[in-house]
C-alpha positions in Angstrom: -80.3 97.1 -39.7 -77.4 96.0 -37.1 -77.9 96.1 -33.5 -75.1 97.6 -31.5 -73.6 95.9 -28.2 -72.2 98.1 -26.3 -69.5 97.5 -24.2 -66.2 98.2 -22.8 -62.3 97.3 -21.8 -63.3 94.7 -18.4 -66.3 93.7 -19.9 -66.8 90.3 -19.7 -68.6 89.1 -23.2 -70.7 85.6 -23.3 -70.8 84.4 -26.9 -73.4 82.3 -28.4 -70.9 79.7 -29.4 -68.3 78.7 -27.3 -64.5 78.6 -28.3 -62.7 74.9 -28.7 -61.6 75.0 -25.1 -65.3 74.8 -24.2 -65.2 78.0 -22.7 -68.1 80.8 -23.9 -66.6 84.0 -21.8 -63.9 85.9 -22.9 -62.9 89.8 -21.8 -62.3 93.0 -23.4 -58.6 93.9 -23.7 -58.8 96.5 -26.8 -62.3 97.9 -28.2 -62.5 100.0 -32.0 -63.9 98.7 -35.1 -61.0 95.1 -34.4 -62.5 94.0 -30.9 -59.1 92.6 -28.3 -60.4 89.6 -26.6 -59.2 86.6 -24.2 -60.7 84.0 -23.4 -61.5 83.2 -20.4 -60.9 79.0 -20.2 -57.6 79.1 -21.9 -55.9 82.7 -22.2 -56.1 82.3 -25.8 -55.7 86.1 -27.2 -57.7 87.4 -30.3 -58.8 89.9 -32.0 -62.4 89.7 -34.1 -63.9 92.2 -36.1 -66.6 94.9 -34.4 -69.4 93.9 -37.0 -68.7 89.5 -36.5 -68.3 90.0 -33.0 -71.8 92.2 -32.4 -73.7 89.2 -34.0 -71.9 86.8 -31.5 -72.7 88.2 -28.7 -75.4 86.3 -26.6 -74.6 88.8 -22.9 -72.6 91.6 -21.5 -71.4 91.3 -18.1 -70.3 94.8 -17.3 -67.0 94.7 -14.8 -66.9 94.9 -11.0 -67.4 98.5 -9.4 -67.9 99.7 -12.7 -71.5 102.1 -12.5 -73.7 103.3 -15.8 -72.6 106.7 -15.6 -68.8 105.7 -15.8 -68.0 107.2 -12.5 -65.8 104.0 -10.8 -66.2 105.3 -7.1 -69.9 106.8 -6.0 -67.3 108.7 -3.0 -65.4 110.1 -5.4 -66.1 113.6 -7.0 -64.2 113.6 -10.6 -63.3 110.1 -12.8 -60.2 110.4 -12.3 -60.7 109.4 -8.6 -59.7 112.8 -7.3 -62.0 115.0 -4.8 -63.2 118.0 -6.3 -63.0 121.0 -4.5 
C-alpha cells in the first residue's frame, strides 16, 4: 500500500533527489492527480504525476501563516477573512 503526502497550493515540497540545478525545494502551483511545481533554484516549471511525486517526497514545509485547521488569520471569524456576525 501507498502512503499519501498531503499537501497543498504554497507548500514548499523537499524531494529526495534534487533537480539538475542542484536545487531539492520546489512549490506547489497546481495540486490533482498531475502535481504543478517550480523549482525553487531556477524557476523551472513542471508538472509530475500525484502517484511519482508522493514517492519523492522526502518533507513538507507547509506555507507561512497557513494553520492546520485551514483558517489563514486566528482574528478572523470565517476563511474567507471576513468577521462573522
Amino acid at each position: 500500500m501507498q502512503r499519501i503526502v498531503h499537501f497543498s497550493v504554497g507548500d514548499t515540497l523537499e524531494l529526495k533527489k534534487a533537480h539538475p540545478c542542484g536545487c531539492a525545494r520546489f512549490s506547489v502551483v497546481r495540486t490533482g492527480s498531475d502535481v504543478r511545481i517550480i523549482c525553487l533554484g531556477c524557476g523551472r516549471d513542471m508538472t509530475v504525476g500525484r502517484e511519482k511525486l508522493d514517492r519523492a517526497i522526502k518533507k513538507v514545509i507547509a506555507a507561512e501563516g497557513k494553520t492546520s485547521q485551514g483558517a489563514t488569520d486566528p482574528d478572523t471569524n470565517r476563511k474567507d477573512g471576513t468577521q462573522g456576525q
